[in-house]
N, C-alpha and C positions, 0 to 999 in steps of 0.2 A: 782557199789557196794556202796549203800550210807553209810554204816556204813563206811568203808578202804575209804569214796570218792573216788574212783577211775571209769576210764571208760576202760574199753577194748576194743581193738580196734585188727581189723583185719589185716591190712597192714599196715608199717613202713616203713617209706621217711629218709634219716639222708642225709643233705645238709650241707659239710663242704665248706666254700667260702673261696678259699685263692688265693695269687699272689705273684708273683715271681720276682722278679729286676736281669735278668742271670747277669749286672755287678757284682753286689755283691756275687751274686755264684758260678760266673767263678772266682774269688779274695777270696774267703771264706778257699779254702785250700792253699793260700800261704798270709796270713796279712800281713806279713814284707815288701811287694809289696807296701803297701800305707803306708809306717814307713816314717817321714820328716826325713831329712839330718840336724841333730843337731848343732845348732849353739854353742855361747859362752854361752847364760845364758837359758836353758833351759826352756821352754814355753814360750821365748820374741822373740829370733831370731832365732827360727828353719826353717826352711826352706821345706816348703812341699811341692811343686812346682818342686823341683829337682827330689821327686821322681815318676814316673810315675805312677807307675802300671796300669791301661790300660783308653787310649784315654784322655792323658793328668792326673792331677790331680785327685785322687779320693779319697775318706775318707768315712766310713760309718756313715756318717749323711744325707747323702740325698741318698731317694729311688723313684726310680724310674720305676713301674711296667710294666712288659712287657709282661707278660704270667698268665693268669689267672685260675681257677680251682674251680669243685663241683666235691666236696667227693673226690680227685686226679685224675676226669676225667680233661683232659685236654680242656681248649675252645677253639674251632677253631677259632680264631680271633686275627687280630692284633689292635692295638691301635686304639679306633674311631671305629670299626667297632662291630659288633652283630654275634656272631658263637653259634650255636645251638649243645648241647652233643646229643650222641645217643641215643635213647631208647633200653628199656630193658638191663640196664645195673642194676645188685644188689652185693652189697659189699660182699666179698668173704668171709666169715666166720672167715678164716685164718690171716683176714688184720681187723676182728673186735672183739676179742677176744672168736673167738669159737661162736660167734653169726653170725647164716646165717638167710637170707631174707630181709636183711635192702636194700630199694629198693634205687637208686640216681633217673634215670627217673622211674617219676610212672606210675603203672601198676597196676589199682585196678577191682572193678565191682559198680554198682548201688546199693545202702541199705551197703555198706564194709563201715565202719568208721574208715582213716585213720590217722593215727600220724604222723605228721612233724618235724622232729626236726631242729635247725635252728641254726648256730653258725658263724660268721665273723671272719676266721680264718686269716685274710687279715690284711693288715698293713694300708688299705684304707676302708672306711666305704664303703657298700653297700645296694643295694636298693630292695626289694624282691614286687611283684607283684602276687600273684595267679589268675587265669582264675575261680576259684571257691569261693563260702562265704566260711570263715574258721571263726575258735574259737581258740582265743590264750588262751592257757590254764596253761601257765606258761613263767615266765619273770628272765631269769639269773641265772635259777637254782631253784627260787622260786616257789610252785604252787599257783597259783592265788585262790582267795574266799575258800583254805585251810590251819584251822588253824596249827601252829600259826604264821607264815610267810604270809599268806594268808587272814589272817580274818577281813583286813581291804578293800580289793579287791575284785574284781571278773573275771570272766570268760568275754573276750570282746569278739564281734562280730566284722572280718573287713571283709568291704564286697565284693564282686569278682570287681577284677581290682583296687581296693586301695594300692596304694603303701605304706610299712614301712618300715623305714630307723632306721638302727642299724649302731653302730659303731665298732670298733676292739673291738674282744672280749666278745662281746655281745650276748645273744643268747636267743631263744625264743622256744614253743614249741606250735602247733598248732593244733586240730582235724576238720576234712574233712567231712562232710556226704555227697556225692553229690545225689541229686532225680531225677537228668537224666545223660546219657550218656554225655564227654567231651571228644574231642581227639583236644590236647589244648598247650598252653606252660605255664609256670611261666619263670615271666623274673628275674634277677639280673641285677641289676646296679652296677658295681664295681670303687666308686666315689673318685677322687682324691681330700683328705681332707687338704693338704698342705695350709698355708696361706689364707684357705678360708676364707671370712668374712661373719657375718651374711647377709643372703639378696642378696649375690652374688650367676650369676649362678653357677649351678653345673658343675664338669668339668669330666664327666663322661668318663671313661680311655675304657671301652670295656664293654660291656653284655652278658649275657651269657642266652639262653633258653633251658629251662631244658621241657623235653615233659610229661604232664598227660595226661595218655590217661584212661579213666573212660569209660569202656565200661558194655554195659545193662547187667542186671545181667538175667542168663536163667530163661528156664518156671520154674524150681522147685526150683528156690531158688539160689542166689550164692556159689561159690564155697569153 
């Protein structure tokens, strides 16, 4: 609709990427568990070491993720390795405010112009990957090359297998056209950002492949 700018689009992807530290979640319902043993002068000689709470010392300043997640599909993988969600999984209407069809694995047709939405819900930045060209068509909330947030930008082309890397919190939104059939993955990287330096490698914690499957659209038309 060029007057609204807008594009309509037939299928919807909503990609929430998060990760879990079960230390801190097995400890989250008793905190007093990692309280120090007070000394005489308060923040000089407390003593934190005395208290346990589990596997020696713990305090919530360091995280350490161990279990990964798109849209609260769980990823089958431990640390270091690549686990693959199911297909044909779409968020349950009841868990997205009365909105059904938001797909996690896609599931479209040939000529269906799909919406991605894209958010790092993770306390580790990550890395997204599609199998197809996309059009980011919005950065953080903002729509791109739409004024007046917009009017200094535009609409980017990234093209299939180009990795973009977001950080917590970040989010992006994408449109899909594919001209042939793909039964494919989009990967995530879920990258441990602690004490990186520029220029260092990445120290990529798990990956997670999410399945597009883009199948021909029939003789009369998609559905």
């Amino acid at each position: 609709n060029p007057h609204a700018m807008t594009v309509p689009y037939d299928v919807e992807a909503l990609w929430v990427f998060d990760d879990r530290d079960s230390v801190w979640s097995d400890l989250a319902p008793s905190p007093f568990a990692t309280f120090p043993t007070h000394g005489h002068t308060p923040g000089v000689d407390d003593r934190f070491h005395e208290t346990a709470g589990a596997n020696s010392f713990f305090a919530f300043n360091q995280f350490n993720a161990d279990y990964w997640f798109v849209t609260g599909v769980p990823v089958p993988a431990h640390t270091g390795e690549t686990g693959t969600i199911p297909a044909g999984i779409v968020v349950p209407a009841a868990l997205n405010g009365g909105v059904g069809g938001s797909h996690v694995s896609m599931d479209a047709q040939v000529g269906q112009t799909i919406l991605v939405r894209c958010i790092d819900a993770a306390y580790n930045c990550t890395e997204i990957t599609f199998p197809v060209d996309a059009v980011i068509i919005a950065w953080d909330g903002r729509s791109l090359g739409v004024p007046p947030d917009g009017q200094y930008s535009e609409a980017t082309l990234l093209p299939a297998n180009t990795p973009i890397h977001i950080s917590a919190a970040r989010r992006f939104d994408v449109l899909i056209r594919a001209t042939e059939p793909i039964n494919s993955f989009a990967t995530v990287k879920f990258i441990d950002t602690r004490g990186q330096a520029p220029g260092t490698p990445q120290n990529v914690l798990a990956t997670a492949r999410i399945p597009v499957n883009i199948a021909a659209a029939p003789a009369g038309g998609y559905a």
